[in-house]
C-alpha positions in Angstrom: -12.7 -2.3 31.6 -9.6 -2.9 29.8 -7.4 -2.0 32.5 -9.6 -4.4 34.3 -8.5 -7.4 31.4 -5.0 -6.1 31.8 -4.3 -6.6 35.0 -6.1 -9.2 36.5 -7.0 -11.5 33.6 -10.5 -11.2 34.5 -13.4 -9.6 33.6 -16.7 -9.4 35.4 -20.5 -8.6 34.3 -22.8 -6.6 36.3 -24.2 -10.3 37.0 -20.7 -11.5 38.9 -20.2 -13.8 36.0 -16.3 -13.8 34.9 -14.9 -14.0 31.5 -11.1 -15.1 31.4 -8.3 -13.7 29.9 -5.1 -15.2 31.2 -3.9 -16.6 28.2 -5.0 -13.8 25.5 -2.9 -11.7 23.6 -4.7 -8.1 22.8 -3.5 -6.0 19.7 -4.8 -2.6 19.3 -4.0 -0.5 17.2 -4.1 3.8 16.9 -3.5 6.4 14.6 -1.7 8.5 16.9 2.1 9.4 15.7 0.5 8.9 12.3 0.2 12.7 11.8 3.7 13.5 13.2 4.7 10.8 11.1 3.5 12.7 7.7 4.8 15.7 8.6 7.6 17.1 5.9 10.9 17.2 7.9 12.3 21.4 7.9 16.1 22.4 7.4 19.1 20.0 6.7 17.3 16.8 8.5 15.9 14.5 6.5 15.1 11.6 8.6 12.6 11.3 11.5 13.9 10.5 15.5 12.7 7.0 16.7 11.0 9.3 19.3 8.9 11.7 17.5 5.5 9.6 17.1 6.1 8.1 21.0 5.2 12.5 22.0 1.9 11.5 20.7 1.2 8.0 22.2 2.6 9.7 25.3 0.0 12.7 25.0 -2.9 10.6 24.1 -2.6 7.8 26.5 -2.3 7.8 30.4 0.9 6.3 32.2 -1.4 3.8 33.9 -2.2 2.4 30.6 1.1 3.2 28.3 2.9 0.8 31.5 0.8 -1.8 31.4 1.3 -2.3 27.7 4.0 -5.1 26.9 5.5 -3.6 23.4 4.4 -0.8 21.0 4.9 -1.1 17.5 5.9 1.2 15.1 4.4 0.3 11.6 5.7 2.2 8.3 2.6 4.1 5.8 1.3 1.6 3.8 2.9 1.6 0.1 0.9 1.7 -3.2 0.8 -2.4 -3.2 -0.5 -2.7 0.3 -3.2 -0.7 -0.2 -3.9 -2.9 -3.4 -4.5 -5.7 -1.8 -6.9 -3.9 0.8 -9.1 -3.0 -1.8 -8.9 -6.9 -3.2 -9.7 -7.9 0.5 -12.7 -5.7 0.4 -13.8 -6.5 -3.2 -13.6 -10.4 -2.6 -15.9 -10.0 0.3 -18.6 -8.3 -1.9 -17.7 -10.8 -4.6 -18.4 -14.2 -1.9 -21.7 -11.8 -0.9 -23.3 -11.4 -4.6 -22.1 -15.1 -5.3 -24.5 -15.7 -3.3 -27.3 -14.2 -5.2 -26.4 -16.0 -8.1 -24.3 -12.8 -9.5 -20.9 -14.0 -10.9 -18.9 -9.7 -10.8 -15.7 -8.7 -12.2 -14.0 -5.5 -11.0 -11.9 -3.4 -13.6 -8.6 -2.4 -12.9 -9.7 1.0 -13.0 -12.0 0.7 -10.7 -9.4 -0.8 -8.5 -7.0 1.8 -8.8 -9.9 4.2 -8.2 -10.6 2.8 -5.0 -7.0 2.8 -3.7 -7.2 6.3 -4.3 -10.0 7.6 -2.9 -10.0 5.0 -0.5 -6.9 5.6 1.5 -6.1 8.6 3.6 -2.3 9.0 4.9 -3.8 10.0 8.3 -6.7 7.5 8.8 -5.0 4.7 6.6 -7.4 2.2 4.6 -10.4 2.9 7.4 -12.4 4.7 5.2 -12.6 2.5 2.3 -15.4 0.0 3.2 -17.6 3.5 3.3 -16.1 4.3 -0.2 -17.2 0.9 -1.5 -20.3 0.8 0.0 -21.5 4.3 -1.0 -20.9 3.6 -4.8 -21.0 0.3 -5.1 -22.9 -1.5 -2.8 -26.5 0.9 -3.1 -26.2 0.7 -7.1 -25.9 -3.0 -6.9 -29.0 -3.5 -4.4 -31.3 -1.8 -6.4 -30.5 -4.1 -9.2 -30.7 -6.8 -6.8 -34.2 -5.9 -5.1 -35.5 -4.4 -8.4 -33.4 -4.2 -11.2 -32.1 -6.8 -13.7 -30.1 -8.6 -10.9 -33.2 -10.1 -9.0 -32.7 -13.4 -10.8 -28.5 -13.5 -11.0 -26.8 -12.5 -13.9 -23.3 -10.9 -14.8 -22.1 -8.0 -13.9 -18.9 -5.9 -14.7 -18.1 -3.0 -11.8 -16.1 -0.1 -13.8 -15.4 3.5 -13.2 -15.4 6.4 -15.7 -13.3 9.3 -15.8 -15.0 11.5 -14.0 -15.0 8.9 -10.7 -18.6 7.3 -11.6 -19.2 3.6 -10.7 -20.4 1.6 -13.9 -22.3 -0.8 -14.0 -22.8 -3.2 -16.8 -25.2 -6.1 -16.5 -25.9 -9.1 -18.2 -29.2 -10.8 -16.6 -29.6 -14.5 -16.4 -31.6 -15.3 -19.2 -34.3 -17.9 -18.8 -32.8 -20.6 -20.3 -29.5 -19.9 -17.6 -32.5 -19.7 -14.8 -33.3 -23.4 -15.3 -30.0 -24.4 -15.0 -28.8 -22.1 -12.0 -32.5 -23.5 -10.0 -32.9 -27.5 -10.0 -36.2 -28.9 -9.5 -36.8 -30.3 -6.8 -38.5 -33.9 -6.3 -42.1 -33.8 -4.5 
């Protein structure tokens, strides 16, 4: 199929219907080189051959495909900041989500740094984060939602302990707060 897109700018359904795709650019990206990239250097060199991750795309990849490709891009392993701001990407989607529910959240810093850590992998870069936040964050904060002290809004402070536990610390929307948050509406 993508062969397909690549060389004709078409693509056709099992119905005959085309989609077009002159005028599209297509990035893709793959971890491939990314383990040759890791690998400690052995005797008196230091630095790595512009070649060495291309063995890897080359053993991966068919000719037919690697030629129809217009540039490949070599990007460097993402550095401590980077991967900061992944884990802010990821937080401000859950914080837009539970905003939503009337839940005003604050992350720690800890639990940010937490995150980065067991979030990234030098081989798989920042790919296995969203399963890191949903596994302990997301389920604790649904059952709040559904049936805990979250069903009606509230605050809530996201924190980690030492020993890698999320925390959770909730303030509930008190009643008075409820009237305020829901305006009546005119009949």
């Amino acid at each position: 199929v993508l062969l397909q897109v690549m060389d004709h700018g078409t693509l056709t359904d099992n119905n005959g219907r085309k989609a077009d795709f002159r005028n599209v650019i297509i990035v893709m990206t793959t971890n491939a080189g990314a383990e040759t990239m890791n690998k400690a250097t052995i005797g008196f060199t230091n630095t790595r051959e512009a070649g060495d991750e291309m063995a890897d795309v080359k053993r991966l990849f068919t000719p037919e495909f690697r030629n129809r490709l217009d540039a490949i891009v070599n990007f460097k392993a993402l550095d401590e900041e980077i991967i900061l701001r992944v884990v802010d990407k990821f937080l401000l989607q859950l914080e837009s989500q539970l905003a939503e529910k009337k839940v005003d959240v604050t992350f720690t810093d800890e639990l940010r740094a937490y995150l980065a850590k067991k979030g990234f992998d030098p081989l798989m870069g920042a790919r296995p984060m969203q399963r890191l936040i949903q596994d302990t964050i997301r389920r604790a904060v649904a059952d709040e939602l559904l049936f805990g002290r979250l069903v009606d809004g509230g605050r809530l402070t996201i924190d980690v302990d030492a020993e890698g536990v999320v925390k959770l610390d909730i303030q509930p929307l008190r009643k008075s707060d409820r009237s305020k948050a829901e305006p009546a509406t005119a009949g």
